[in-house]
N, C-alpha and C positions, 0 to 999 in steps of 0.2 A: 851729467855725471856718468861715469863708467862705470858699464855692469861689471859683478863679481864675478869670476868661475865659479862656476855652481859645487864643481868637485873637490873647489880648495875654496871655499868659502875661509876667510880673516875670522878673526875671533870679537867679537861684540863687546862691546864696553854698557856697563852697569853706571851710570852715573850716580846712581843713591837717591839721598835725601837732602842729600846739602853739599855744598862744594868748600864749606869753610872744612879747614884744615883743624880747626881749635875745636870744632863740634864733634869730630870724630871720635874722639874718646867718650865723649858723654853716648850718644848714638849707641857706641859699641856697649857700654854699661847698658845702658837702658832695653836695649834691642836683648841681650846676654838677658838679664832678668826676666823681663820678657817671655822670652822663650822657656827658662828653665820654671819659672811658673806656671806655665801654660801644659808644657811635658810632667812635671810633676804632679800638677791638678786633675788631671786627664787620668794620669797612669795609676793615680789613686782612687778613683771613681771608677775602673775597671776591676780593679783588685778586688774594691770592696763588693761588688756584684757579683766577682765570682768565688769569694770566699764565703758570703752569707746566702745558703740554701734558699731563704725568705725573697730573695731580693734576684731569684732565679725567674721570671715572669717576663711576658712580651714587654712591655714597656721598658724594662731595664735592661732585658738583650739587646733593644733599640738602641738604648744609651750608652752601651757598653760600646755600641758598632761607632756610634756619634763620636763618641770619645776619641776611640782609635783614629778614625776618621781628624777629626781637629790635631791630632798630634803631626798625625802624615802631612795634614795641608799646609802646616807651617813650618814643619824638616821642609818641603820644597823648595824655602825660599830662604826663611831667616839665618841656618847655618851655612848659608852660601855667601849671605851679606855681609856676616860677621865674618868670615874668612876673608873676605876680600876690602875688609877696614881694617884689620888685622896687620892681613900681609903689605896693606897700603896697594894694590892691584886690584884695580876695578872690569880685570877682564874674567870673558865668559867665554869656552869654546863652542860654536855653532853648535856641534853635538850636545853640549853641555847645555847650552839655549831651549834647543828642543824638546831636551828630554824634561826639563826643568816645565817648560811652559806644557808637554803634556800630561806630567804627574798634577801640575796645578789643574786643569782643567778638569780631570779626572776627578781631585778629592772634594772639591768647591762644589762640582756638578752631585755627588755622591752624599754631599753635607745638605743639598737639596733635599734630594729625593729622601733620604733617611728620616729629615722634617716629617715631609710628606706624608710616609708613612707611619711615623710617631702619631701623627696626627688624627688619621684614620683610626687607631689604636685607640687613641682617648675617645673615639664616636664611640667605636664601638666598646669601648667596657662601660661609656657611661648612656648611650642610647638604646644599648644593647645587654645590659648587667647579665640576667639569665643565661644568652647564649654566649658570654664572651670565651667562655674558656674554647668553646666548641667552635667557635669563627676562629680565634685567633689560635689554634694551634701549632702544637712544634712545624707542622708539614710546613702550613701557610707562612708562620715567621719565617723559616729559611726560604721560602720561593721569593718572600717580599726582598727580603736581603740579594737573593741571588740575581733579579730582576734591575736592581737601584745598581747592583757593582756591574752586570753587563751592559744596562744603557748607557751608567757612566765611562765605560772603557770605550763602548761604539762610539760615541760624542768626541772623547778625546783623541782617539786612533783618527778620526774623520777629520779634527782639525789639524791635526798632526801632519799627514798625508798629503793636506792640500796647501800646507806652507813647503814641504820638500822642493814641488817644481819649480818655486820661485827664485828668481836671479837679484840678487842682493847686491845694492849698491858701494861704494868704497868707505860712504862716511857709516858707521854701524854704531853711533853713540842712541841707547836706551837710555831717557829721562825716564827712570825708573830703579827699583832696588830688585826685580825681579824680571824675567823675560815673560814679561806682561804681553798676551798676544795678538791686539791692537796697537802697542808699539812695534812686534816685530813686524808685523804686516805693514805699517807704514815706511820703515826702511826700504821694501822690495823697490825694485826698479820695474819689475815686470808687472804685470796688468793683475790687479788685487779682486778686481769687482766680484767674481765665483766664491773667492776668502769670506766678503763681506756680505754675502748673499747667505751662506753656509752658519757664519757668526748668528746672525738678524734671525735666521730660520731658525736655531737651536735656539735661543734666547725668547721667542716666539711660544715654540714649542713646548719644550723641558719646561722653562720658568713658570710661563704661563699658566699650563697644566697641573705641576706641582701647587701653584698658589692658589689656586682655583680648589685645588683637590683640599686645600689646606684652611682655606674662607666657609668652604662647604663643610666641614668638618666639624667646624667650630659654631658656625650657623644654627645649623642641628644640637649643638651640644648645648647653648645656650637657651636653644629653645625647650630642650629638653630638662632644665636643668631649673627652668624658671617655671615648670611645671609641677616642681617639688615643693608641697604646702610648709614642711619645717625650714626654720632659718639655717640648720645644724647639717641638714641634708644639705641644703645649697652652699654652704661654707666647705662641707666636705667632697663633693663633688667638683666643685670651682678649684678648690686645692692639687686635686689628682691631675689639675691640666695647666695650672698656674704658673708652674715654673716653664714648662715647654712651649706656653705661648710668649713667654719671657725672652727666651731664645731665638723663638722664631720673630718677634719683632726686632731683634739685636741686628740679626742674620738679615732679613730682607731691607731694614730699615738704613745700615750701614751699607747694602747693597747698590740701593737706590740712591743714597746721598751719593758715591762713588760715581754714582753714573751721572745724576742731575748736574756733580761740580765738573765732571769732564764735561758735560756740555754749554755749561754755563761759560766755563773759565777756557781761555785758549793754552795757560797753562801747565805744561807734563808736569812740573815738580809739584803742582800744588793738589793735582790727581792725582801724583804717588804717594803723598802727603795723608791724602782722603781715604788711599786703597791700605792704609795701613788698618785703618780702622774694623775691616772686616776679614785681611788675612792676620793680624796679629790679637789683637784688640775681643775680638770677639769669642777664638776658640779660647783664650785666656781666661774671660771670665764667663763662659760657660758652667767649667766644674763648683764655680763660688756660686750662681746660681740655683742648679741644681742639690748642691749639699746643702745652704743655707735655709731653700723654702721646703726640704724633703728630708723628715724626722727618720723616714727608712734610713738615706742613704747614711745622714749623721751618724746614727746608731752605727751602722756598718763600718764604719770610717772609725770610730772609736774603738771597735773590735782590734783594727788593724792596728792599733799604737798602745794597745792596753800589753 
């Protein structure tokens, strides 16, 4: 195959989800819902935290940041799909590729780490009751925040960077609804191994770390928790952390199946099929989670519509 000019790279084709013609209107409805659910659920689980003083606490800053987060990870992809089932155009400009595939990498990596520290959050106000105000302070909330948004911008700027030098072949068809960036590294013409080394390193590293940080958390919280002689204690305690473990088995659970069915299946459609499940599927019914098992945030939510 003949290499691309690197300086005038062609524009990437999106192939989606389906190549039937007759699906695409259901897709676009579906996909459209979707999204405006998922934006609305989010953007009202923010409002209501920052309207209700009560609900001003580390745990719900976290949730407020998660939120925001979920809304971002899914503007990177869904309103690009729906544009381009729309306009009936299934293309993407290289530029357009990139920046796409580093904002994803960014908010995913960010929806991580945010877990992570939620997580931590629940040890410590429930391993920790006495000191949490004094652990978890305004300082330390925002350094934790500030720490999750620069390691997830290093991650992403790094995978960003080391897709630029590659030389891209003439066929640029992405089985995908996104510039997913395992597809675009399979496109290059030029030697990917440093790409693939970089991926496997961060996924090692970050994931690993974060779930570890997140198993350990809970570890403790459980043991702590079953240490409690009243039924009413450990109903109440189990509850402060129930919904967020809720999430984070959505989030890692749909993670993992993405990954197991890419390796399983030699497949792209039936992996973008799979990857829907954790970029749309997931930030979507996060806010019905959290509102439904958490009488705060309800409350709070009814403020908003009274």
């Amino acid at each position: 195959m003949e290499l691309g000019n690197k300086t005038h790279v062609p524009d990437f084709i999106l192939l989606g989800l389906s190549k039937e013609a007759k699906l695409q209107p259901f897709l676009f409805g579906l996909f459209l819902s979707m999204y405006l659910v998922t934006f609305t659920g989010n953007l009202l689980i923010i409002l209501a935290i920052i309207r209700d003083s009560h609900l001003h606490t580390p745990m719900y800053f976290f949730l407020s940041n998660l939120s925001l987060t979920d809304i971002c990870f899914t503007s990177t992809t869904v309103p690009k799909m729906l544009l381009n089932i729309h306009m009936q155009n299934k293309m993407i400009t290289y530029e357009g590729c990139i920046t796409q595939m580093h904002f994803f990498i960014l908010f995913v990596v960010l929806d991580n780490f945010l877990l992570t520290v939620m997580a931590y959050d629940r040890f410590v106000a429930i391993c920790y009751p006495l000191h949490y105000t004094v652990i978890m302070n305004h300082k330390v909330c925002g350094l934790l925040l500030l720490l999750s948004w620069v390691l997830s911008l290093l991650n992403s700027l790094v995978h960003g960077l080391m897709v630029l030098p590659l030389s891209f072949c003439t066929e640029l068809e992405i089985p995908h609804f996104f510039c997913e960036i395992n597809q675009v590294i399979q496109l290059a013409c030029s030697d990917t191994f440093l790409n693939y080394l970089v991926i496997y390193f961060a996924i090692g590293i970050l994931g690993v770390m974060s779930l570890t940080g997140i198993l350990f958390s809970y570890t403790k919280i459980v043991s702590s928790i079953l240490r409690i002689s009243s039924a009413g204690g450990k109903y109440k305690a189990f509850s402060t952390c129930g919904s967020h473990l809720s999430v984070v088995s959505l989030f890692y659970g749909t993670g993992f199946g993405v990954y197991l069915s890419s390796a399983a299946s030699q497949n792209s459609r039936a992996s973008a099929l799979a990857s829907v499940m954790y970029t749309v599927v997931t930030p979507m019914l996060n806010p019905f989670i959290y509102s439904l098992r958490n009488k705060d945030i309800k409350q709070a939510l009814r403020k908003i519509f009274r």
